[in-house]
TIVEX-936596 format. One record per residue (C-alpha): residue in one letter; x, y, z. Coordinates in steps of 0.05 Angstrom, whole numbers, padded with zeros to 5 digits, always signed. Layout:
BEGIN
AXYZ;...
***
This chain:
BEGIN
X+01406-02966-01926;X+01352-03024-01910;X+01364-03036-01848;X+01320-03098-01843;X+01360-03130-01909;X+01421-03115-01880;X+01395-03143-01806;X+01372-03207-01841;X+01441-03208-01878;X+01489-03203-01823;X+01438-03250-01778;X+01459-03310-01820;X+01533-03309-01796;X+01503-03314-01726;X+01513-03391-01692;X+01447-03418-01679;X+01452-03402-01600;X+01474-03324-01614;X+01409-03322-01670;X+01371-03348-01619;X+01383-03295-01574;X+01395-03242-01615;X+01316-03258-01645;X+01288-03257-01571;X+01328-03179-01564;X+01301-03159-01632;X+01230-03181-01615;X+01233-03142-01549;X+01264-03085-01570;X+01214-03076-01633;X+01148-03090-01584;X+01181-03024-01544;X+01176-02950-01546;X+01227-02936-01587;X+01224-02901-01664;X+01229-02959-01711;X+01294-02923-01748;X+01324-02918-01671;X+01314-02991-01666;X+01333-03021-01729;X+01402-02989-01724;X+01411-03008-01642;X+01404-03074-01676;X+01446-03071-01724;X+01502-03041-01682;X+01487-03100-01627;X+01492-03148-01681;X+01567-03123-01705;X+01576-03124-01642;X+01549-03198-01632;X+01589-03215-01692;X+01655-03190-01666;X+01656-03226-01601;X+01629-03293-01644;X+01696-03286-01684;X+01732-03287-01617;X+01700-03346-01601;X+01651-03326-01543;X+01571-03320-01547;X+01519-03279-01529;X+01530-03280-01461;X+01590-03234-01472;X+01538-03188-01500;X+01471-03185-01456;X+01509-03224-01400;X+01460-03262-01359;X+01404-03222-01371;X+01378-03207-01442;X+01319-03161-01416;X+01354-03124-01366;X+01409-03113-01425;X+01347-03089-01470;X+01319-03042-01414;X+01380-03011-01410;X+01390-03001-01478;X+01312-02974-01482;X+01326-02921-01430;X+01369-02881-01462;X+01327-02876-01530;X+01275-02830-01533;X+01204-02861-01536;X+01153-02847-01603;X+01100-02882-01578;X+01110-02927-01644;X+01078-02989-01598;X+01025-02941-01575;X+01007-02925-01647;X+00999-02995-01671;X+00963-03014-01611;X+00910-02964-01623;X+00896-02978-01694;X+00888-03054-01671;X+00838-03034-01624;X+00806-02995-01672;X+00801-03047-01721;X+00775-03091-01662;X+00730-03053-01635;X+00711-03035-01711;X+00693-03108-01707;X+00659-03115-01646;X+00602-03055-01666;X+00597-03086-01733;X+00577-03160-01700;X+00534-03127-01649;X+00494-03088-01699;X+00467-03157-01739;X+00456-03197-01668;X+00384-03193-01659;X+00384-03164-01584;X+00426-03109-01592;X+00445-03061-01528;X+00493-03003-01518;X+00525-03035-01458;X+00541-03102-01493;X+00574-03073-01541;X+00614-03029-01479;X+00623-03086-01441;X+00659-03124-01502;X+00702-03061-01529;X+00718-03051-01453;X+00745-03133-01452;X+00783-03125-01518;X+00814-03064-01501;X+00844-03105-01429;X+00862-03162-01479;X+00899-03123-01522;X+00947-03086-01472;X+00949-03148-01433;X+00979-03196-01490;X+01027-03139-01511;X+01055-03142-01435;X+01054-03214-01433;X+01078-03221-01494;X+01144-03174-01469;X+01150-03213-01400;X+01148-03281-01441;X+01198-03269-01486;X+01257-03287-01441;X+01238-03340-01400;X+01252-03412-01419;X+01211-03442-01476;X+01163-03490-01433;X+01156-03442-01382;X+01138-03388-01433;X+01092-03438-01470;X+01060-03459-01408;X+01038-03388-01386;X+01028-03369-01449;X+00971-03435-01451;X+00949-03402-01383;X+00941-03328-01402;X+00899-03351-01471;X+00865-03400-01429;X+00843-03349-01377;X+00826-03298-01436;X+00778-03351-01468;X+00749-03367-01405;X+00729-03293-01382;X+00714-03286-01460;X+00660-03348-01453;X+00631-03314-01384;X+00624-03243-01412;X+00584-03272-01466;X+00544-03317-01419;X+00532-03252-01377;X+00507-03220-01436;X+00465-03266-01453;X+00420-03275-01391;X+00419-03201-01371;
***
């Protein structure tokens, strides 16, 4: 069984509020711990689930209740963990920091510890946006938009003064 086909499938019955929610619990739950076979069929059985209390006429909230993380923690705790996100992580930093050596290598003042200092910064960013990408996820769209603007903003910022650093040292 594809379990992503049959995901998409079922998610087009869903009422445009339930999607909604339902996509913010699959997002979460597919950024977490869990095997990706665990996950995809979790989903699946929450959206039946979803689907049955739809034909009943109630919503989501009947579901998650209040709380659409807490409802995904829960769920999370009793799976055991692969360390699927741990996985990708690492070969994104790899790639990155792939990246990094490659760009340091053709500057023209090229040091050891520049090229720490910047794998060292990416390596922050990258476990950083995963967590703030998971806190995010639930909170209201201009609130999550606004600290989202914030987080990037502060990134860029200690991005600019590493560089300056760098540069005069």
């Amino acid at each position: 069984m594809d379990y992503l086909e049959e995901n998409n499938r079922l998610r087009k019955q869903l009422t445009s509020e339930n999607e909604r929610a339902y996509g913010d619990v699959v997002v979460y739950l597919r950024l977490s711990h869990a095997e990706e076979r665990q996950t995809e069929e979790l989903l699946l059985e929450i959206i039946d689930h979803l689907l049955e209390i739809q034909k009943k006429g109630g919503s989501y909230l009947d579901l998650f209740g209040s709380n659409s993380e807490r409802f995904c923690d829960e769920l999370l705790a009793n799976l055991p963990g692969e360390n699927k996100s741990a996985l990708f992580k690492f070969g994104l930093v790899l790639v990155s920091v792939s990246v990094v050596v490659c760009m340091s290598l053709f500057l023209s003042d090229f040091h050891w510890w520049s090229i720490l200092i910047r794998i060292s910064y990416l390596l922050v960013v990258v476990m950083l946006t995963f967590k703030v990408l998971k806190k995010l996820l639930f909170l209201p769209k201009m609130k999550s938009l606004i600290y989202s603007w914030l987080f990037f903003t502060v990134v860029i910022v200690c991005l600019v003064g590493i560089e300056f650093f760098i540069a005069t040292v």
